[in-house]
C-alpha positions as CSV (number, residue, x, y, z in Angstrom):
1,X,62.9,161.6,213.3
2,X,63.1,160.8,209.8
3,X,60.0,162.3,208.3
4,X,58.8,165.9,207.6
5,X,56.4,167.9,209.8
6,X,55.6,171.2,210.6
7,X,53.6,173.5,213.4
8,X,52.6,177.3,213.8
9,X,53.7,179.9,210.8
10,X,56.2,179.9,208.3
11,X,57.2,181.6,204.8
12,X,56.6,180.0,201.7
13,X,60.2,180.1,200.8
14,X,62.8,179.2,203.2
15,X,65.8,182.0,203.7
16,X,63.2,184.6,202.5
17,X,61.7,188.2,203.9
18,X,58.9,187.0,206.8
19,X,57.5,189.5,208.1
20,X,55.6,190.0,211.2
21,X,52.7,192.2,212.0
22,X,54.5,195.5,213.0
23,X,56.6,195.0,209.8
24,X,59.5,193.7,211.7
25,X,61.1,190.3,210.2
26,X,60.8,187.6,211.7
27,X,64.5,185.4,213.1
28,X,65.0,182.5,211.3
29,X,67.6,179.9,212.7
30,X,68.8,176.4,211.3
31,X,68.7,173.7,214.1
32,X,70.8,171.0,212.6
33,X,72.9,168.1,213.4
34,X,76.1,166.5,211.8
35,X,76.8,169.9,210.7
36,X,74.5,170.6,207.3
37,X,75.0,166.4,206.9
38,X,71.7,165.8,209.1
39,X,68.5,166.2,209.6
40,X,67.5,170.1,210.6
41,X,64.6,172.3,211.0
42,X,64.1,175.8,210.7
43,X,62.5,177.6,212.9
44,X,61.2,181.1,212.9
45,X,61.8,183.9,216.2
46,X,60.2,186.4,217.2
47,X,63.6,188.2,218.4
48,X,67.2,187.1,217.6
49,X,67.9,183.6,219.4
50,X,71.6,184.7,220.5
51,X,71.1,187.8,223.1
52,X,73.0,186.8,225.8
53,X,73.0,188.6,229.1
54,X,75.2,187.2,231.4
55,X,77.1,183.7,232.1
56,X,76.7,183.5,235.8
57,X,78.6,180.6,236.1
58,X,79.5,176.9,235.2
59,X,79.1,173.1,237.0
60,X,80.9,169.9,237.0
61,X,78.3,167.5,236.6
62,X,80.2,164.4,235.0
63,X,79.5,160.7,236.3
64,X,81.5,160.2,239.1
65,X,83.3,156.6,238.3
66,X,83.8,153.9,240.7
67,X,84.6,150.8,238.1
68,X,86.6,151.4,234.9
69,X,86.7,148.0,234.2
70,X,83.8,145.5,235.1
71,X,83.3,141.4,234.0
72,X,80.5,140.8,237.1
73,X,77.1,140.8,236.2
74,X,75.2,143.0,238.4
75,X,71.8,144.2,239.5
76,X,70.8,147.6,240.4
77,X,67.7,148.6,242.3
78,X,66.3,151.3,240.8
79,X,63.5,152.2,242.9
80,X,66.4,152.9,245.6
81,X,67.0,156.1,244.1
82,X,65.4,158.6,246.3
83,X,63.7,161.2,244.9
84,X,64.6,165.0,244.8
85,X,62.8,168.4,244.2
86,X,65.1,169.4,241.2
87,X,64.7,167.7,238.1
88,X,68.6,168.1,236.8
89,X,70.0,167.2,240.6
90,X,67.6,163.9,240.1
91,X,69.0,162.3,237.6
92,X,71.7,159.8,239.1
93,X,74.1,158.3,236.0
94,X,74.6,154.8,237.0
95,X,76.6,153.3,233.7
96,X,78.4,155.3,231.6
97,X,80.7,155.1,228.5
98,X,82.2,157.4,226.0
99,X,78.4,156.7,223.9
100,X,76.4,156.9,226.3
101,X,75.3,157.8,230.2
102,X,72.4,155.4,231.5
103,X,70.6,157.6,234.4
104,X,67.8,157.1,237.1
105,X,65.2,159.9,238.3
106,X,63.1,160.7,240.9
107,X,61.9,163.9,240.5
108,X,59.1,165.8,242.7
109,X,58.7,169.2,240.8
110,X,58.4,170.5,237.5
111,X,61.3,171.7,236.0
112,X,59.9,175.4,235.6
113,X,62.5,177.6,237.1
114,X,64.6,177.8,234.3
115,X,65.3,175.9,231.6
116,X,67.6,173.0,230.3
117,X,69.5,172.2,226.7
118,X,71.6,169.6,226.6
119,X,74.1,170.4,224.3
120,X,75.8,167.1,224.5
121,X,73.6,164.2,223.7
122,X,69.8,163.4,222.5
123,X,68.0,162.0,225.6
124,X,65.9,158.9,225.4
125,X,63.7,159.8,228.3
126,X,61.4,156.8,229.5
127,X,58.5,157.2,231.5
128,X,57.9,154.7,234.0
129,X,56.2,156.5,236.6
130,X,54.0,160.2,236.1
131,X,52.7,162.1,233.8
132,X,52.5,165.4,232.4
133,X,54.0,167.9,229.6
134,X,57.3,168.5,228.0
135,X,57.7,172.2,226.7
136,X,59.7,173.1,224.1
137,X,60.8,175.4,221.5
138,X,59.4,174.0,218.8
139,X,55.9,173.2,221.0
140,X,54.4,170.6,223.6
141,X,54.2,167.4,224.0
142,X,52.0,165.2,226.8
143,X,53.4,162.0,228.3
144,X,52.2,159.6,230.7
145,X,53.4,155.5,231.8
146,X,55.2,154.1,229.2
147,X,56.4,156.8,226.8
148,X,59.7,157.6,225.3
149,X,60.7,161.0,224.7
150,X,63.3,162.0,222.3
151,X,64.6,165.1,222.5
152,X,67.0,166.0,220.2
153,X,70.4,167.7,221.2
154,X,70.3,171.4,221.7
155,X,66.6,171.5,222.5
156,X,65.5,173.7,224.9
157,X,62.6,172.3,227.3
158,X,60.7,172.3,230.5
159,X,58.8,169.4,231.9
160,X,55.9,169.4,233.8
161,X,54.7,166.7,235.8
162,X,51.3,166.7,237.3
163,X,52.3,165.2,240.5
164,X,55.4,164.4,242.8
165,X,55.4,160.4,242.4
166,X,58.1,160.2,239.2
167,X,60.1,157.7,238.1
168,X,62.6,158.3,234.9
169,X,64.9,155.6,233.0
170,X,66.9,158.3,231.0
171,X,69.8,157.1,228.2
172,X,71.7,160.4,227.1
173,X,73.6,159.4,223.7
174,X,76.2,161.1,222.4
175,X,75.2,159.7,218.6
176,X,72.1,160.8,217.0
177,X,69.1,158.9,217.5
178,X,67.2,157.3,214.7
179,X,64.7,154.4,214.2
180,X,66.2,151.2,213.1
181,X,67.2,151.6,209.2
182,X,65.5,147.7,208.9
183,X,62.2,149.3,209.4
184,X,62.7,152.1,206.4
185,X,62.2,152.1,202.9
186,X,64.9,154.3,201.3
187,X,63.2,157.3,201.2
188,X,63.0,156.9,205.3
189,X,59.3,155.4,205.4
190,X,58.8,152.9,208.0
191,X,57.7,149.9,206.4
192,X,54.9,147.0,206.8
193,X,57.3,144.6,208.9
194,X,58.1,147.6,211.3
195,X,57.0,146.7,215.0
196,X,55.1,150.7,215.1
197,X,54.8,153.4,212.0
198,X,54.4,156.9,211.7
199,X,51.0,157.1,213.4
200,X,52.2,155.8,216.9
201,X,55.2,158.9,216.7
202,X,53.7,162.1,218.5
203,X,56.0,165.3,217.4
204,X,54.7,168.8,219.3
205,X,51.0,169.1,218.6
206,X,51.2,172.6,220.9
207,X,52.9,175.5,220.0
208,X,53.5,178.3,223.2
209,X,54.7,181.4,221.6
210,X,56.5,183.7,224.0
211,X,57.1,187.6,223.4
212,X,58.1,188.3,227.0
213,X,62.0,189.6,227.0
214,X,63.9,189.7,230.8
215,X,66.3,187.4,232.2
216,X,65.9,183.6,231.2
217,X,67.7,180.9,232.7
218,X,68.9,178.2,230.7
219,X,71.2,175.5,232.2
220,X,73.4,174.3,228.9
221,X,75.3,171.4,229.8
222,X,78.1,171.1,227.0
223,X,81.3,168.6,227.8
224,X,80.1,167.3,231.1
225,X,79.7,170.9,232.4
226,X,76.5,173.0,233.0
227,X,77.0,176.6,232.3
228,X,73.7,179.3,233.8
229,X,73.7,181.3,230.8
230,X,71.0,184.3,231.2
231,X,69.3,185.0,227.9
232,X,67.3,188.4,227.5
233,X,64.4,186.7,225.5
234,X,61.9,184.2,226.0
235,X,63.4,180.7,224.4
236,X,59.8,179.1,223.5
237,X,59.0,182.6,221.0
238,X,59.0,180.5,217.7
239,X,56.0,181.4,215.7
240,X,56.4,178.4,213.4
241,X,58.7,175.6,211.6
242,X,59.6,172.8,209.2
243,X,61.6,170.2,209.1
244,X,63.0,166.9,209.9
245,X,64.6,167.5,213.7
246,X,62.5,167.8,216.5
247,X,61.2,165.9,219.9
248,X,58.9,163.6,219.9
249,X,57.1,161.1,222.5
250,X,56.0,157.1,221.3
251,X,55.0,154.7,223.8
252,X,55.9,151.2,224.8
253,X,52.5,150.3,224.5
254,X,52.1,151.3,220.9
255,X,55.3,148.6,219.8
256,X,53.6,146.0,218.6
257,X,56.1,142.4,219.0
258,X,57.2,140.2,216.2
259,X,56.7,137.0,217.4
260,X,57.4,133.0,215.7
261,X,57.1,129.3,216.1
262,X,60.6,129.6,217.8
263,X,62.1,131.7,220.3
264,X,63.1,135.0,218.3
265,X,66.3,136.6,219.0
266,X,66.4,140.1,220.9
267,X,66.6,142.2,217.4
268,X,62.8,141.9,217.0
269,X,62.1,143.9,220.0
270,X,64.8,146.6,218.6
271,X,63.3,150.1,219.1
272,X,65.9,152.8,218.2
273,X,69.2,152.4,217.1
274,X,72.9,154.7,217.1
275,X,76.0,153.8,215.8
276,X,77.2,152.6,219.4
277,X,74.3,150.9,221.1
278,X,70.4,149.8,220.2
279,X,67.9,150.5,222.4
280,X,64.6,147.7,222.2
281,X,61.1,146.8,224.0
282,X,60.0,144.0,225.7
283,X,56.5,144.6,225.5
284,X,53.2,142.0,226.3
285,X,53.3,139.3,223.4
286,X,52.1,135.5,222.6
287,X,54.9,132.9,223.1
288,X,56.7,130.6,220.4
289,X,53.7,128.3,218.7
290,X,56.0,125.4,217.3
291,X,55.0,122.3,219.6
292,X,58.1,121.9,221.2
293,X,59.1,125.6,221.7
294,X,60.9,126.7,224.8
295,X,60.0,130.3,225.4
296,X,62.5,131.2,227.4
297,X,65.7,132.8,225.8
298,X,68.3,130.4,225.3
299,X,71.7,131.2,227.2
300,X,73.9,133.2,225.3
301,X,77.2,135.0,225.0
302,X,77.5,138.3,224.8
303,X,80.9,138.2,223.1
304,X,81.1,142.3,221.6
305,X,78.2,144.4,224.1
306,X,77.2,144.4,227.4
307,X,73.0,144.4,227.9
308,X,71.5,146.6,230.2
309,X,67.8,145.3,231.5
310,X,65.3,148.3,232.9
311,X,62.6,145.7,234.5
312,X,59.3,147.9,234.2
313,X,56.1,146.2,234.3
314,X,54.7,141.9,234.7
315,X,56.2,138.8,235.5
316,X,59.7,138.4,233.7
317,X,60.2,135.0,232.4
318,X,63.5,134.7,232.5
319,X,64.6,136.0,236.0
320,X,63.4,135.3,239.7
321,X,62.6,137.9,242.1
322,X,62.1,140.9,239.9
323,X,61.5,144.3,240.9
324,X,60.1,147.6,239.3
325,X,62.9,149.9,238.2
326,X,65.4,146.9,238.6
327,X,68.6,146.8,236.2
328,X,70.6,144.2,235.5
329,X,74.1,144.5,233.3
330,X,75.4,141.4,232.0
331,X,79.0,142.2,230.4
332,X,80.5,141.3,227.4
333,X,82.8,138.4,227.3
334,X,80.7,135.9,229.2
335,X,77.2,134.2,228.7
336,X,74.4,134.7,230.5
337,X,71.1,133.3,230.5
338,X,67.4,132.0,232.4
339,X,67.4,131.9,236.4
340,X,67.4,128.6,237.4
341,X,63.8,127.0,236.6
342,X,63.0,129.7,234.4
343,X,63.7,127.1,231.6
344,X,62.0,124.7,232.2
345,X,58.8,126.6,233.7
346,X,58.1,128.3,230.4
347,X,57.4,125.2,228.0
348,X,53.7,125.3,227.3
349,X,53.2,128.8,228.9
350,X,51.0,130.7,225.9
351,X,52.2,134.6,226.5
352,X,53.6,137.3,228.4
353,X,52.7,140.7,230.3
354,X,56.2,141.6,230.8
355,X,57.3,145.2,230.0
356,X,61.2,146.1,229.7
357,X,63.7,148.4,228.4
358,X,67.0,147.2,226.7
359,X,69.9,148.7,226.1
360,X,73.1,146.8,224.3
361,X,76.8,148.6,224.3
362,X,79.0,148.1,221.7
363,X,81.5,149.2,224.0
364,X,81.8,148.2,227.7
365,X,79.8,150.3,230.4
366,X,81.8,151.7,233.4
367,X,79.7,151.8,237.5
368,X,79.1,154.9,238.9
369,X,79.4,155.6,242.5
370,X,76.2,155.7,242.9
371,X,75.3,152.5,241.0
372,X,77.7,150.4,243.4
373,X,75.1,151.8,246.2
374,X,72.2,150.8,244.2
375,X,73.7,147.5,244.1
376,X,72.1,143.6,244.8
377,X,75.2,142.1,245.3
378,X,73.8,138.8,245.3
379,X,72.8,139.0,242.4
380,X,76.1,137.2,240.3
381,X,75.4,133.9,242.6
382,X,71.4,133.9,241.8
383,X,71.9,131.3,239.1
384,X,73.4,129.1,241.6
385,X,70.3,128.3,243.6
């Protein structure tokens, strides 16, 4: 997140003597991205961050493909994923590229076993269903319906969820996450035309510092493979740090829309943005005020990314027979647009309660096995009827 913060205790100068109460010093360690290009924090340990016990082992855990190559749109029901005890063995990838792995969750315990880093992507980690508290080095966070988490690559966390009814719409990108740069002045501010500002971001309020040494699981998964590395000290025993990289939560309901006398174009509901795909929110919002506007999107082409549609919340205006958790993926190359009706049942219709994640590919997504069993097959003739 581009803007400075800081929690707990920390020098006055960075790459200085800090010294803890027995007279020890205290382990500082740079957690950057983009090697020293990106944004970084520094954070301050209580012991070394690199004592390493044992490797007891590693896992193939990538994406198990079913279609390279896909020109159908499709619909996925979400809520079909059953759920599972462990939070890693819940998430089910259901669209995948080389940028990015779209997943489903179910999950009915806290992950508090061990703990996870995910050395290969940030994770965009929405909360449809649940609530509770993501743990992390650099401190806590709580979450309930409707929040976003972003945790930046090579984070360590737990989550804990304060009952067993979950439901998670989870985008691991392999490109750093950032807000959209149209909403920053140039020293990274977000600015008056921006749909939320720096008030509706929650970094770690809660700092957890953890002396205990032992063995401490952390899953790392790193190319598609998740290695059970045993560490011999606690990971959450950072005292303090500063800095510009860290998790944080905002929620859906905090985007406020950008609306006009005409239908405005998907862009306006844009949320976060990489260099491969843009992730947006369709949140409750006044329709088009012009005296002749049709509310309803108009059809269009998707000529260079395919558009994923996580259905969440309301009535959506443009489709029929719309469930919670429902994705759809239209495909590049050929236009899609309302259900049949949809059209012409939205002229003079005065707003919207419907709540829905986005994401558009700039490069084709491929199915998972598991998303072809998720799968509405009807779904390509539903603009038939």
């Amino acid at each position: 997140m581009p803007f400075y913060h800081k929690l707990g205790q920390i020098p006055h100068k960075r790459h200085t003597v800090f010294r803890q109460p027995d007279g020890s010093i205290y382990h500082e360690q740079l957690f950057g991205t983009i090697g020293f290009d990106g944004m970084s924090s520094l954070l301050y340990h209580l012991k070394p961050p690199t004592i390493v016990k044992e490797i007891r082992g590693n896992k193939n855990v990538a994406p198990e493909i079913a279609l390279e190559k896909n020109m159908t749109m499709r619909s996925l029901m979400g809520y079909q994923v059953k759920p599972k005890e462990d939070y890693l063995e819940s998430r089910v990838p259901v669209l995948v590229n080389n940028d990015c792995y779209i997943e489903l969750a179910a999950p009915t315990k806290s992950l508090t076993d061990y703990f996870y880093k995910n050395a290969d992507a940030d994770e965009i980690i929405f909360i449809h269903r649940g609530e509770g508290k993501l743990k992390t080095q650099l401190g806590n966070i709580d979450f309930s319906y409707g929040d976003y988490l972003v945790v930046p690559r090579g984070m360590i966390y737990q989550i804990e969820f304060k009952n067993d009814d979950n439901r998670l719409f989870i985008v691991q990108s392999f490109h750093p996450v950032y807000t959209p740069k149209r909403y920053r002045n140039w020293f990274g501010q977000l600015l008056e035309h921006s749909p939320f500002c720096e008030r509706d971001i929650r970094p770690p309020h809660e700092l957890e510092t953890h002396p205990e040494t032992g063995d401490f699981l952390v899953r790392i998964k790193k190319q598609d493979v998740l290695y059970d590395y045993v560490y011999g000290t606690h990971p959450f025993d950072v005292v303090g740090w500063d800095g510009f990289n860290y998790p944080y939560a905002f929620s859906i309901h905090d985007f406020e829309p950008i609306t006009g006398r005409v239908h405005q174009p998907p862009p306006v509901h844009q949320t976060f943005e990489t260099s491969a795909f843009v992730v947006c929110s369709f949140v409750p919002r006044l329709y088009d005020y012009h005296p002749q506007s049709i509310p309803a999107p108009y059809n269009h082409s998707n000529i260079d990314s395919d558009e994923v549609l996580y259905y969440v919340d309301g009535d959506f205006m443009s489709r029929n027979h719309i469930e919670k958790g429902q994705i759809t993926l239209h495909p590049s190359g050929i236009p899609h647009g309302p259900h049949p009706g949809a059209y012409e049942r939205s002229i003079g219709q005065k707003e919207t309660q419907e709540l829905a994640v986005m994401v558009d590919t700039f490069k084709p997504l491929k199915l998972t096995k598991q998303a072809l069993e998720l799968e509405d097959t009807d779904y390509l003739k539903s603009w038939n009827h």
